[in-house]
C-alpha positions in Angstrom: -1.9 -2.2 16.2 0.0 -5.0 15.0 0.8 -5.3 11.4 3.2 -7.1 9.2 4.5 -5.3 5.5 3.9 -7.9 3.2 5.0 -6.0 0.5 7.1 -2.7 -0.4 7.7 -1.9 -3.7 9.0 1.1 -6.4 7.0 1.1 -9.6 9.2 4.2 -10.5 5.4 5.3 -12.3 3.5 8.7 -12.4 0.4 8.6 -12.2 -1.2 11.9 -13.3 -3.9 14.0 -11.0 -2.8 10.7 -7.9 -3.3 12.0 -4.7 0.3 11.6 -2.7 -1.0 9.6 -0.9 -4.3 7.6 -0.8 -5.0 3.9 1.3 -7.5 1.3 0.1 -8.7 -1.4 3.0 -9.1 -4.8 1.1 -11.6 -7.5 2.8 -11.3 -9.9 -0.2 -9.2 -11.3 -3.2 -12.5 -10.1 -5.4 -11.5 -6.6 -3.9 -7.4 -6.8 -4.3 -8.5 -8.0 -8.1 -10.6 -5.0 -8.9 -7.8 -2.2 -7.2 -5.3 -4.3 -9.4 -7.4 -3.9 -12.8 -8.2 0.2 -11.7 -4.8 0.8 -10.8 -3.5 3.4 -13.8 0.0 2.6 -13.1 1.3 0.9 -16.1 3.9 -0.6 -14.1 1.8 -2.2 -12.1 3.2 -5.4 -13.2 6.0 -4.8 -10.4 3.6 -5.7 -8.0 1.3 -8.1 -9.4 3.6 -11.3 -8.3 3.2 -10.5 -4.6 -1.1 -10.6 -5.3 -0.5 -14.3 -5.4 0.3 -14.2 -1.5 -3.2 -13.1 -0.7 -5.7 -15.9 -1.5 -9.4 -16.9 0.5 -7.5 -18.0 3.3 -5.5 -15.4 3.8 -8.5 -13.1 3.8 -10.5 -15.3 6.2 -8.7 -13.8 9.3 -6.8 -10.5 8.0 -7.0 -7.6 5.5 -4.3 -5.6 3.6 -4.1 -1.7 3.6 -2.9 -1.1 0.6 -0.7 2.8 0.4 0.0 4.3 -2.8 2.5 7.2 -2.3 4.3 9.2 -4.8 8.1 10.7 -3.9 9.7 14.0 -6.1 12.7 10.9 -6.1 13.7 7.4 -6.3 16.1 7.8 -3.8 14.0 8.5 -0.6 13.4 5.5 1.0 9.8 5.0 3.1 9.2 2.8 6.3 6.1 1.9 8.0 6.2 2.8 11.3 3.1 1.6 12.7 -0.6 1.5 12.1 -3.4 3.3 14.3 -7.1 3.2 13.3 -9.2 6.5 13.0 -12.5 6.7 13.2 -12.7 2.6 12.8 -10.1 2.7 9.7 -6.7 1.8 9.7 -4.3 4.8 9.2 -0.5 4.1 8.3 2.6 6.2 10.0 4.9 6.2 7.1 8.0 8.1 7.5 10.7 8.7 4.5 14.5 9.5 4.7 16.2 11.0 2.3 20.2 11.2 1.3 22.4 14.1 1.1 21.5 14.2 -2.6 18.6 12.2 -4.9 17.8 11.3 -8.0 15.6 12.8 -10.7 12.9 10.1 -11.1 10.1 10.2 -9.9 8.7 7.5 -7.3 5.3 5.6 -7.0 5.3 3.0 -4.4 2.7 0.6 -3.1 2.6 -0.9 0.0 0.7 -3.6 1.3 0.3 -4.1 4.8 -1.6 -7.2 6.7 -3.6 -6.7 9.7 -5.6 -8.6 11.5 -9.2 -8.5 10.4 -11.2 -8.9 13.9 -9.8 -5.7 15.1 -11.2 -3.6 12.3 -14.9 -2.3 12.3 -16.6 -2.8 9.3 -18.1 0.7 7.8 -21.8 1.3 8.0 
C-alpha cells in the first residue's frame, strides 16, 4: 500500500498503563482534534505544529494512521517499512535499530502516516 510519513517525532514522554504500541485511523480534522485533546502525553506539544498540515482538504482524498509507540530508550531509532491492511484496517510494519549502547530515557513517539483514503474500507 502506498503511504507517505508525514510526520516522525520523539516526545521523550511516558505515558503510564500505554499500550506499546496502539494505531488510531483518522477520517477527519474533527477526529485528529479530539486524539490531540485525549492524548495524555504532556509533551504533546512536540507534535501539535505538524496538526496544521492536515486540514478539510487534505482529508477529502486521504487519512493518517496515527502510531504511538513507546521505546525502553531514546536512542533506538524506528522506520516505517510499509503499510498492509488487515481485516479492512491499515496495519504499520515498523522496524527499530538500535546502537551498540543506548540511553536511559525513555521514548514515546508518534507517527503519522498518509494514505490514501479510497483504498480503505470504512468499518461497519
Amino acid at each position: 500500500m502506498n503511504f507517505t510519513v508525514g510526520f516522525q517525532i520523539n516526545t521523550h514522554g511516558y505515558v503510564c498503563g500505554e499500550a506499546e504500541e496502539r494505531a488510531v485511523l483518522v477520517r477527519t480534522r474533527r477526529a485528529l482534534d479530539a486524539f490531540y485533546q485525549a492524548d495524555p502525553d504532556g509533551n504533546k506539544h512536540f507534535y501539535q505544529a505538524h496538526l496544521a498540515n492536515y486540514g478539510d482538504a487534505f482529508f477529502e482524498s486521504k487519512a493518517l494512521l496515527l502510531v504511538t509507540r513507546r521505546e525502553s530508550s531514546g536512542s533506538i531509532a524506528l522506520r516505517v517499512e510499509g503499510v498492509e491492511l488487515t481485516d479492512g484496517q491499515p496495519k504499520a510494519r515498523i522496524t527499530r535499530s538500535a546502537p551498540g549502547f543506548g540511553t536511559m530515557d525513555m521514548a514515546r513517539w508518534v507517527i503519522g502516516i498518509e494514505l490514501e483514503r479510497d483504498i480503505i474500507q470504512k468499518k461497519g
